[in-house]
KOLDOPA-639850 format. One record per atom (N, C-alpha, C): x, y, z. Coordinates in steps of 0.02 Angstrom, whole numbers, plus 32768, in hexadecimal, padded with zeros to 4 digits. Layout:
// residues N
XYZ;...
// end
This chain:
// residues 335
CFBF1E159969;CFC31E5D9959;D0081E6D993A;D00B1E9F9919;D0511EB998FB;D0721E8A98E7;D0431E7498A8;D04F1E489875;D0801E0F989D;D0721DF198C6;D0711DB898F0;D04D1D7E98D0;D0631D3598D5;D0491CFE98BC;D0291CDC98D8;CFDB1CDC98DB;CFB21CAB990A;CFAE1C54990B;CFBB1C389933;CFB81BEB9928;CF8C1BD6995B;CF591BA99935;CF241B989953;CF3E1B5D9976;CEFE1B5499BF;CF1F1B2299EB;CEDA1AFB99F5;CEDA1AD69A21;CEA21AB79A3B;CE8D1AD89A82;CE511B109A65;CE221B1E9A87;CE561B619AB5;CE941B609A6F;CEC51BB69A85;CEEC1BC99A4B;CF091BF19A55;CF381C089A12;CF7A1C399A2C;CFA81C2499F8;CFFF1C369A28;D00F1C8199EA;D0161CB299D7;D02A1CD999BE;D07F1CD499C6;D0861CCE997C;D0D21CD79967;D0EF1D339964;D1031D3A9985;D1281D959977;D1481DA2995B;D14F1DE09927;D18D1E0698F7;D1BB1E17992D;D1E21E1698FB;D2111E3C9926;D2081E92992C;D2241E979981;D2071ED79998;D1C51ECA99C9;D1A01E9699CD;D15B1EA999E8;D16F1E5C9A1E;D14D1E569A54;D13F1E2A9A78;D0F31E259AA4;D0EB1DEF9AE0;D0B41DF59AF2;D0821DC89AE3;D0461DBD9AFD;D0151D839AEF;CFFD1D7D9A9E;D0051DC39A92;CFE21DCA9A53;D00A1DFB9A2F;D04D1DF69A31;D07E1E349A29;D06D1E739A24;D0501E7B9A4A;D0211EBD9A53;D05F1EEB9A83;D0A71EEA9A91;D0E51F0B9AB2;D1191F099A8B;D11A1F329A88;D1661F509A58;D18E1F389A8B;D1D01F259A66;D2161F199A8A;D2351F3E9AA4;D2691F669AC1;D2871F8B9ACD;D2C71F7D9AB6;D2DB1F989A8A;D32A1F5D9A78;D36B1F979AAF;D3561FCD9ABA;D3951FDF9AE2;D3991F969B1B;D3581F829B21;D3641F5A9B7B;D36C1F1D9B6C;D3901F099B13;D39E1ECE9B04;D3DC1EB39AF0;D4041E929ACF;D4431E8C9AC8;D4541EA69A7C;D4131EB89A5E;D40B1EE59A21;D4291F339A22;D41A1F3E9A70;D46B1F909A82;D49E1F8C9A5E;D4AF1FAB9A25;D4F11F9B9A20;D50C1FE79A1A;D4F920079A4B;D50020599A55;D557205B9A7E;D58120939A71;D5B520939AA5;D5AB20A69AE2;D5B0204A9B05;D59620599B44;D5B4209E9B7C;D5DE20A59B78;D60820E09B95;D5E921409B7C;D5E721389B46;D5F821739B2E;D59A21919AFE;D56D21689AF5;D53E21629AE1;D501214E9B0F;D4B821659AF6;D48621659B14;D45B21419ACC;D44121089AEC;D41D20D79AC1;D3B920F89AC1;D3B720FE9A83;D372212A9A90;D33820F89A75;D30420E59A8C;D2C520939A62;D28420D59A2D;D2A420BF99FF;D27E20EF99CB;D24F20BE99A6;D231207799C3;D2172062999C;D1FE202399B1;D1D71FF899AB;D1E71F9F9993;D2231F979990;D23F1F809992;D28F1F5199A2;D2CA1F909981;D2B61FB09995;D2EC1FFF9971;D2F4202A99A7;D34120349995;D350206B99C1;D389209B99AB;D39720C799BC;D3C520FD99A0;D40D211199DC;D442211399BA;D46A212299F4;D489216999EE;D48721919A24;D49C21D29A40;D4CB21E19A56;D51721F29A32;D54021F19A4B;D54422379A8F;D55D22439ABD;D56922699AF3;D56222B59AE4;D55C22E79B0D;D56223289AFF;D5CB23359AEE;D5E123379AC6;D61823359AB0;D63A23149A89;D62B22DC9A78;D63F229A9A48;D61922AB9A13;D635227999D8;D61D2275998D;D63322339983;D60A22259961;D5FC21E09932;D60021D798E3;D61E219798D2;D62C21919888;D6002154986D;D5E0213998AC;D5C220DB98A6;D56920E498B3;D558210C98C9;D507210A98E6;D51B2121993F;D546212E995F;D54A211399A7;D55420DB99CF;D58520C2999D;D59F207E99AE;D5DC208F99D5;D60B20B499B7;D64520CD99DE;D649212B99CB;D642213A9A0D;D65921839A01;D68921AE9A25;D69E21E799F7;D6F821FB9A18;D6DD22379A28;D70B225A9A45;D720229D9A59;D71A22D79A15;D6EF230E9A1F;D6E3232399D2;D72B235899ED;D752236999C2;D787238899A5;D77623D29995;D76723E099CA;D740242F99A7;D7842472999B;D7BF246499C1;D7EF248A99BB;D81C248B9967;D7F524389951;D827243E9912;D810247D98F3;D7E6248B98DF;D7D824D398C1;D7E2251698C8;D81124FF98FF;D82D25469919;D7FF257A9922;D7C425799953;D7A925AD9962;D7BD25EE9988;D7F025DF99BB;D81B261499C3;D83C265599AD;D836267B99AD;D85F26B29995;D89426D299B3;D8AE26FA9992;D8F7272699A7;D913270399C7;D93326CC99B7;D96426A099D3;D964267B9A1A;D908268E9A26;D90926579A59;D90426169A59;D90C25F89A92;D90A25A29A91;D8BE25909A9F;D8BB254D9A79;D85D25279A63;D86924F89A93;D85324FD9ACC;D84924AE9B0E;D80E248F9AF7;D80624459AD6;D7DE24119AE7;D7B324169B1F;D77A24119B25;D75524019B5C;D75F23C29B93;D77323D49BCE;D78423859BE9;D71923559BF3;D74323249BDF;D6FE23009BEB;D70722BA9C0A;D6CD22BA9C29;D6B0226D9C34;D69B223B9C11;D67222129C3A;D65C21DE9C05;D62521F19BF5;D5F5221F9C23;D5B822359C29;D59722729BEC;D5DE229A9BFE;D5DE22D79BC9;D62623069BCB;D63823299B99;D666235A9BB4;D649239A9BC7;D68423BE9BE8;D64623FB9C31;D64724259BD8;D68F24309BC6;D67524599BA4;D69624619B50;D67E24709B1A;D6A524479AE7;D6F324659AC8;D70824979AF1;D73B24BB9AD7;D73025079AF7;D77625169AF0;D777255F9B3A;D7AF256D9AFB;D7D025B29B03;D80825E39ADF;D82F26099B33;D87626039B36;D896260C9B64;D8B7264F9B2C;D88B268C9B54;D8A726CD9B2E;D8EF26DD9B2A;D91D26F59B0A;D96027209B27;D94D27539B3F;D97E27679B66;D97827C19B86;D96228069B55;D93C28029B76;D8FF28469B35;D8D128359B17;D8BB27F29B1E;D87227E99AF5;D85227CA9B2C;D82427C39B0E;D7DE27B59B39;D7B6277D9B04;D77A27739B1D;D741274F9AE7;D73E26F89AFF;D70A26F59AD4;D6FA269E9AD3;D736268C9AA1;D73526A19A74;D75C269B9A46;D7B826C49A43;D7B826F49A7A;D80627239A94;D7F427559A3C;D7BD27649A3C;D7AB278B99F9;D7B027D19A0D;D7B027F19A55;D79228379A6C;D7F228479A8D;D80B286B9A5F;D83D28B09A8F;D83D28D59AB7;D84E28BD9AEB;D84B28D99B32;D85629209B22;D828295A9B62;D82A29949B3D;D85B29A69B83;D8A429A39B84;D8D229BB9BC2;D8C22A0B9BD9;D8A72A379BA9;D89B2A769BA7;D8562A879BCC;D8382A5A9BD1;D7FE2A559BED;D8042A739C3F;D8452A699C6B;D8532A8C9C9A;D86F2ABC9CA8;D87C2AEE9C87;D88C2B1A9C6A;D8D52B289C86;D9002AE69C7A;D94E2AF69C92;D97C2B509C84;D96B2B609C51;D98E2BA49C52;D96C2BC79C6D;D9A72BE69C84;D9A32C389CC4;D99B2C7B9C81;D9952CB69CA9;D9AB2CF59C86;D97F2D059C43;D94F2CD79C3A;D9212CE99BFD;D9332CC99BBE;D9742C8E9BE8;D98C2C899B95;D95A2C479B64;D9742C3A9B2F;D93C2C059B0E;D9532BCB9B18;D9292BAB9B26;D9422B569B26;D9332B3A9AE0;D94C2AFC9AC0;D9582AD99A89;D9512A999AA8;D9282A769A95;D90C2A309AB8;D9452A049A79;D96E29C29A91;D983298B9A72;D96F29669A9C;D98E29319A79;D99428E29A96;D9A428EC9AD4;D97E28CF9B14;D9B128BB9B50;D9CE29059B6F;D9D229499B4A;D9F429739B5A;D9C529BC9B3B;D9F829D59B49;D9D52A2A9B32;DA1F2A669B30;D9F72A8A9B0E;DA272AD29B0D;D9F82B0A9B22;DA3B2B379B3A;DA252B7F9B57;DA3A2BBF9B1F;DA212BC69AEA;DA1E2C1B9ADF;DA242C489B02;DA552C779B1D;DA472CB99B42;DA3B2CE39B1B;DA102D1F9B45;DA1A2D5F9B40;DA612D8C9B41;DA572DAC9B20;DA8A2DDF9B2F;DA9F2DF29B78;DAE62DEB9B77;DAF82E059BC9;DAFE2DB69BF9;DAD22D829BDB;DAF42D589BF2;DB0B2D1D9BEB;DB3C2CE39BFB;DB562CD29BD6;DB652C7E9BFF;DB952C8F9C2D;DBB22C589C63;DB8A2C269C72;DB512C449C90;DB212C1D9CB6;DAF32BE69C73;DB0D2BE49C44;DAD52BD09C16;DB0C2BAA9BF1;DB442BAE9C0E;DB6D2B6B9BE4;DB852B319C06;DB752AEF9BE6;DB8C2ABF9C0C;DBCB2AA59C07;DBFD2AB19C00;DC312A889BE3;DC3C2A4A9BDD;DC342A2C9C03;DC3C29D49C22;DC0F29C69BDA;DBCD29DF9BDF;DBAA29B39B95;DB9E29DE9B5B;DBED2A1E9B64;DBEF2A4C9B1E;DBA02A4A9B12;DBA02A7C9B34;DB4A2A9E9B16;DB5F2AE79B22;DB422B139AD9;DB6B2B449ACC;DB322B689AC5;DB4B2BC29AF6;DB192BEB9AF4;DB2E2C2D9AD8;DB042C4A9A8E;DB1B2C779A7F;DAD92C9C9A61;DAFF2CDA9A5A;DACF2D119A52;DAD52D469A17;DAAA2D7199FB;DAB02D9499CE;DAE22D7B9986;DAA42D3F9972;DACB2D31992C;DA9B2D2698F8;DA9A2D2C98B2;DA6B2D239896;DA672CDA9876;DA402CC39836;DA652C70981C;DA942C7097FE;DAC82C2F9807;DB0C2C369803;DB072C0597C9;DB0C2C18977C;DB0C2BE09757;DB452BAF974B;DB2F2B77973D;DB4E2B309765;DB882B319713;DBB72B669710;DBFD2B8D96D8;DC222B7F96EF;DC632B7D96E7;DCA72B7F9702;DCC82BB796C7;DCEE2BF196D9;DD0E2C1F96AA;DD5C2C0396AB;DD7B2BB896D4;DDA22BD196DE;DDBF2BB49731;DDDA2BB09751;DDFF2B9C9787;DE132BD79787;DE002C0897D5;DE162C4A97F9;DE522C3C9814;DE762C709829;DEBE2C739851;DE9C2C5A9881;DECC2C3C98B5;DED12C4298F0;DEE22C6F9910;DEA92C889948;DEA82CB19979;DEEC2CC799AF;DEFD2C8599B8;DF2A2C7599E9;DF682C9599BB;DF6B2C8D996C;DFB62C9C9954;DFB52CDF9939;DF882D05993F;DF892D5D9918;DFC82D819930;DFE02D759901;E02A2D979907;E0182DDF9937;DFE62E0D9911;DFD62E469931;DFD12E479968;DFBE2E179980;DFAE2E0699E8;DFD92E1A9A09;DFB52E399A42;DFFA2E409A8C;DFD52E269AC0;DFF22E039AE4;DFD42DE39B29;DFF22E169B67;DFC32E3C9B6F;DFD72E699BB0;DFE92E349BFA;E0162E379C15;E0282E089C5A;E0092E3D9C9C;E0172E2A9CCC;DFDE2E249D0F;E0142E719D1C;E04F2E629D0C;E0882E9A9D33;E0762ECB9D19;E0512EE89CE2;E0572F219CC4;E0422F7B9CDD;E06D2F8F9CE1;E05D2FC99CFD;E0202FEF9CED;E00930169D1E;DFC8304A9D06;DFF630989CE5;DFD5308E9CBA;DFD530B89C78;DFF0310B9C91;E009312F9C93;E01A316C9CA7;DFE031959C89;DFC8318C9C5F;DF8D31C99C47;DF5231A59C5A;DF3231CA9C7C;DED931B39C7B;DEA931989C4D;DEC131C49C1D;DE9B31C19BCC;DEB431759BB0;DEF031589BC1;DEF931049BAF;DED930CD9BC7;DEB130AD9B90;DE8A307A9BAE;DEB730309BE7;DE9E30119C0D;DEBF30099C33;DEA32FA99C2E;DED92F979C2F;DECE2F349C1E;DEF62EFC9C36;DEF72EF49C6E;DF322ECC9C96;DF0E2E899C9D;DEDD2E699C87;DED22E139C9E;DF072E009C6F;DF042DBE9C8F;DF372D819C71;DF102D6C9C22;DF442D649BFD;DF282D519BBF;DEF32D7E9B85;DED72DAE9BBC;DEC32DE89B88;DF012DFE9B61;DED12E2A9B26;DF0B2E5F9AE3;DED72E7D9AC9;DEF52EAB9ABB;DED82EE79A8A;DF112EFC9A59;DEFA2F119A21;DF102F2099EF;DEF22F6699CD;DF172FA399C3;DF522F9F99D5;DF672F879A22;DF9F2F729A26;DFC02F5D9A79;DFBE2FA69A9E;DFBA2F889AD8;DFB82FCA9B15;DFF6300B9B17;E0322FE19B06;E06C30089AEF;E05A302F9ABD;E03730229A82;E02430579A4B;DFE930919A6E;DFD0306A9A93;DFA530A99A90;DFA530C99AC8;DFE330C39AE7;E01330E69B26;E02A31239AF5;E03731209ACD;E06C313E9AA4;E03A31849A77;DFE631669A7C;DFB931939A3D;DFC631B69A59;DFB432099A3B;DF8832349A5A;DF3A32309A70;DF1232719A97;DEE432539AB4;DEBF32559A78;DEC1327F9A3A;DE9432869A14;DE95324A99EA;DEDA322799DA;DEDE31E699BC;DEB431A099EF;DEB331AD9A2E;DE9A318C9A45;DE4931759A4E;DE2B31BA9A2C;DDE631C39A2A;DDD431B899E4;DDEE319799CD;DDD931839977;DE18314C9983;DE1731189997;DE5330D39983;DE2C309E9941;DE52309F9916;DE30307F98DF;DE17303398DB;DDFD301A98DE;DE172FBD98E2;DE192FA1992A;DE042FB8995E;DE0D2FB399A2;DE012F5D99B2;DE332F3599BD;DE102EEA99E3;DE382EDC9A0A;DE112EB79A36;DE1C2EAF9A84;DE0E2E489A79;DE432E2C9A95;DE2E2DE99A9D;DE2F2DBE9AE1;DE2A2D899ADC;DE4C2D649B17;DE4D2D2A9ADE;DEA92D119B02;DEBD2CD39AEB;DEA12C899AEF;DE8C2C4D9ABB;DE622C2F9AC8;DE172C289ACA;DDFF2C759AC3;DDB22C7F9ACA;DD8E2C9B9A90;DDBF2CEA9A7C;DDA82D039A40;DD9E2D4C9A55;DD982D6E9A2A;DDB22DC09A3D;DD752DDA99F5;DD692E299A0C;DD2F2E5399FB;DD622E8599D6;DD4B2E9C998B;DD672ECC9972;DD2A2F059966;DD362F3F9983;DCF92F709969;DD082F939923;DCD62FA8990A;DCDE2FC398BE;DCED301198B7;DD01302598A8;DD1B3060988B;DD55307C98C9;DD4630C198CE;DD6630CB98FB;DD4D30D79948;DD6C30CA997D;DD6030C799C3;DD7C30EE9A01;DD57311C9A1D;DD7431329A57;DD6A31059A8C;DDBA31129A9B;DDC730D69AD1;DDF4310D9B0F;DDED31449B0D;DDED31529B40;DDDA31729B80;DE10314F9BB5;DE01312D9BE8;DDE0310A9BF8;DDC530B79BE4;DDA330929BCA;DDD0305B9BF6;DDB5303C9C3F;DDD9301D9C5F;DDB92FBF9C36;DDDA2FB69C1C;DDC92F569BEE;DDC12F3E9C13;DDDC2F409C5A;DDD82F039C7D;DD8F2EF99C98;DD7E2F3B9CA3;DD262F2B9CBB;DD012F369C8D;DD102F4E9C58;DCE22F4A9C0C;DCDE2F139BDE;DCFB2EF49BE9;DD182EAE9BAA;DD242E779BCD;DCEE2E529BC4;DCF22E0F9BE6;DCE72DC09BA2;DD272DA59BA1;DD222D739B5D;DD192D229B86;DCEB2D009B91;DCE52CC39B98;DCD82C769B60;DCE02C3D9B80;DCD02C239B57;DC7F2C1F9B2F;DC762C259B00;DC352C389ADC;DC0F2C889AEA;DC342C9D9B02;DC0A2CE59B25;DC3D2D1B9B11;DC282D5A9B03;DC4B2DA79B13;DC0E2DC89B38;DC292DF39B75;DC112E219B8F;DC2E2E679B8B;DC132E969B70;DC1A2EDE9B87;DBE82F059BA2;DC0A2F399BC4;DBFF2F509C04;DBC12F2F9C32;DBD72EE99C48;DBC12EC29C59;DB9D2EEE9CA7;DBD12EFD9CD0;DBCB2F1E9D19;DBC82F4A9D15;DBD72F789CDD;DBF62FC49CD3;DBB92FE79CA1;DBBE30249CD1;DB87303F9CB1;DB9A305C9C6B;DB5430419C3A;DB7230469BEA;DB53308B9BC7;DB96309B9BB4;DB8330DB9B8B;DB5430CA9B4A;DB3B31109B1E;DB12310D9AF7;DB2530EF9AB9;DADF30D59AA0;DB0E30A29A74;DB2530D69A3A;DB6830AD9A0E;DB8B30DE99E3;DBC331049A04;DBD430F39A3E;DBF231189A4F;DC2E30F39A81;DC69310F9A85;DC9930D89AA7;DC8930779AA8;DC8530539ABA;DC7830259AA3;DC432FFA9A9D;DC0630249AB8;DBD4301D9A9B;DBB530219A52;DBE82FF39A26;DBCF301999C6;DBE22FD099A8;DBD42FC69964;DBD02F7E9945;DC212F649956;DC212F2C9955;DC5E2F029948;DC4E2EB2993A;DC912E9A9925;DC942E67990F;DCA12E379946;DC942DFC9947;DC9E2DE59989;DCC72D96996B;DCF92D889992;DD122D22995C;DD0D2D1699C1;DCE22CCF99B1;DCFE2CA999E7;DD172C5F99D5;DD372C4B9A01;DD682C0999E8;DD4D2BD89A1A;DD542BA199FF;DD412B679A21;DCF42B439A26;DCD12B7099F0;DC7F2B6B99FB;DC752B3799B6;DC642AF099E1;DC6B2ABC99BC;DC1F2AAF99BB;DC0A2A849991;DBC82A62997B;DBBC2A4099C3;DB962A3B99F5;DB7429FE9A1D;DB5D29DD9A17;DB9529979A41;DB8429609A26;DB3E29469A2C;DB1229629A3B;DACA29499A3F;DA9F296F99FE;DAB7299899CA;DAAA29BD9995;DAC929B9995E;DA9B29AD992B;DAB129A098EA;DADB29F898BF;DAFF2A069895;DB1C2A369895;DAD82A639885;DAB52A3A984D;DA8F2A6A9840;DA4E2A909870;DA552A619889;DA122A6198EA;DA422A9A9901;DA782AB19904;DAA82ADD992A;DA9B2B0D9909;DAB32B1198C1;DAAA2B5B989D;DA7C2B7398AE;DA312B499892;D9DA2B52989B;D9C82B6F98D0;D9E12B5E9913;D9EE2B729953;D9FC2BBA996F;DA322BC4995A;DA522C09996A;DA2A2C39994A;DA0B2C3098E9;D9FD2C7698D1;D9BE2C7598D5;D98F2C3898FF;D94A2C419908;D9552C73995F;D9872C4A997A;D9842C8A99B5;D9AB2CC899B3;D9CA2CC99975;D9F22D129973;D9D92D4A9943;D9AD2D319919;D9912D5098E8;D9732D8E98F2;D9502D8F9925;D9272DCA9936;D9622E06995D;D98B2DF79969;D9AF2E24999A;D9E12E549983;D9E82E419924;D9FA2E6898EA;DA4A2E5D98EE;DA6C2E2898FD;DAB82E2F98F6;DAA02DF198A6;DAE82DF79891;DAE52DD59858;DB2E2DAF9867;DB332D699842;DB672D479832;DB912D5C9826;DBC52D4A981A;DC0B2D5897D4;DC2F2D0D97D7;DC372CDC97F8;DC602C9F97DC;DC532C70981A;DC502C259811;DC632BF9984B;DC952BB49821;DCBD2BB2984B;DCEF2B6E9839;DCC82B4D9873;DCB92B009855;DC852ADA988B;DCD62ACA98BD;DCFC2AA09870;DD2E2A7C987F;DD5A2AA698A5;DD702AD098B9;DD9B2AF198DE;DD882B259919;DD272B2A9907;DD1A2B419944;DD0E2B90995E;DD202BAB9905;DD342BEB990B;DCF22C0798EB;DCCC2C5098FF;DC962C549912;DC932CA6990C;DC862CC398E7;DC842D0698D0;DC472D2998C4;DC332D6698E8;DBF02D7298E0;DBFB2DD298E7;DBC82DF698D2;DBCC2E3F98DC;DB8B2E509908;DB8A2E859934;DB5E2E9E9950;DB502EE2995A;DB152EF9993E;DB232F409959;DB242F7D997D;DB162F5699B8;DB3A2F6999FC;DB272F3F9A31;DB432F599A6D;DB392F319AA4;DAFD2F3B9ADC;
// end
């Protein structure tokens, strides 16, 4: 059988076999895996009998072959860098049997995925207080406040900066602003300073606050000069100071509980009950704060984009930002 060679005998006959077939009458295929015809990698391969004296070799769940399944390696699936956003591609550890698995991605902080393809949404728990907006980054987030508040929504340690009422700040420079700290015009009122002999004088004793005109000038107005002061600004050293527009009654107008300058924040009449707007210092002004730098988890333009998608609606408008110096100028029209 299977073109096998019969040779006659006396009173029998011996069949010669192809190769591949065995048996009285080669009527049985060989198995060549179960012969020394294997030449599969014994380790790393599975010898498969596809035939008469044929067989095929299978390299492992993880290996690749360049020979038939004679010798097979570790497939290299990381060279291709399937990974993203700068995560690391781990090899699958394997056996001889199989590897468990052919490649894993060891995310950085803020992604997610098979691939570290998905940005963690940090906002998703709704870290800000007070209504303010969160801004999802990398690994991190920002707090937008509302108006009125300010403190609670800044981080310093990872400069994450919370501000309010601004519109989009186009990414211009007019120019390098004075420094705050050097306005000739400035007076730094000290802690000793006496209370004012007239009622009608606004009244400003913290450390490092100023107003302009200085307290001495407007010791000196009359009351009617005091109820129209032209140019009125009030600062704190280091932080940044509020100028209102036109003219301002400021009296008896105690600053110290009306005017509050922090880092990234102004408050007025924060505690204090606020008059109508347009009126004493309830009316537009200009506001510079200093020190309000790009975060380092935000690209400048992710920062600008930022502020006038959350400031836009609340109708203050720009007037200048120095990224490089920090200096940060905006108008509002009122509080």
């Amino acid at each position: 059988m299977n073109g096998s060679t019969c040779t006659d005998m006396v009173d029998a006959f011996e069949c010669t076999c192809g190769d591949g077939w065995s048996g009285g009458t080669c009527e049985l295929e060989v198995d060549a895996c179960a012969t020394a015809e294997n030449d599969c990698d014994m380790l790393r391969a599975t010898c498969i009998h596809v035939g008469a004296g044929t067989h095929e070799c299978v390299c492992h769940v993880g290996y690749e072959t360049s020979d038939g399944g004679k010798a097979c390696t570790t497939i290299q699936e990381c060279a291709s860098s399937p990974c993203m956003n700068g995560s690391t591609c781990v090899d699958g550890p394997c056996t001889y049997a199989a590897c468990v698995f052919q490649w894993s991605c060891v995310c950085k902080d803020g992604w997610a995925g098979s691939q570290c393809e998905i940005n963690l949404d940090e906002c998703a728990s709704y870290p800000c207080s007070n209504g303010a907006t969160c801004i999802d980054g990398v690994f991190s987030y920002s707090c937008l406040c509302p108006a009125g508040f300010g403190g609670s929504c800044i981080d310093m340690e990872n400069n994450m900066l919370s501000m309010s009422y601004m519109h989009d700040i186009f990414n211009q420079k007019s120019g390098k602003r004075r420094s705050l700290a050097s306005a000739s015009t400035k007076q730094t009122v000290s802690m000793d300073l006496q209370t004012p002999r007239s009622a009608l004088v606004p009244t400003l004793t913290r450390a490092n606050y100023y107003s302009v005109p200085s307290l001495d000038a407007l010791a000196e107005m009359p009351s009617s000069q005091l109820r129209a002061v032209r140019g009125l600004r009030v600062g704190r050293e280091g932080y940044g100071e509020v100028t209102w527009l036109g003219e301002t009654d400021v009296t008896g107008v105690d600053l110290d509980q009306v005017v509050t300058i922090d880092h990234g924040d102004v408050t007025i009449y924060g505690d204090v009950t606020k008059p109508t707007i347009g009126t004493k210092l309830n009316k537009p002004a200009v506001i510079v704060l200093e020190r309000v730098f790009v975060p380092k988890t935000m690209s400048t333009d992710e920062f600008i984009a930022a502020l006038g998608k959350s400031l836009e609606a609340a109708g203050a408008s720009a007037v200048d930002y120095d990224d490089d110096e920090g200096l940060l100028e905006f108008m509002v029209p009122h509080f």
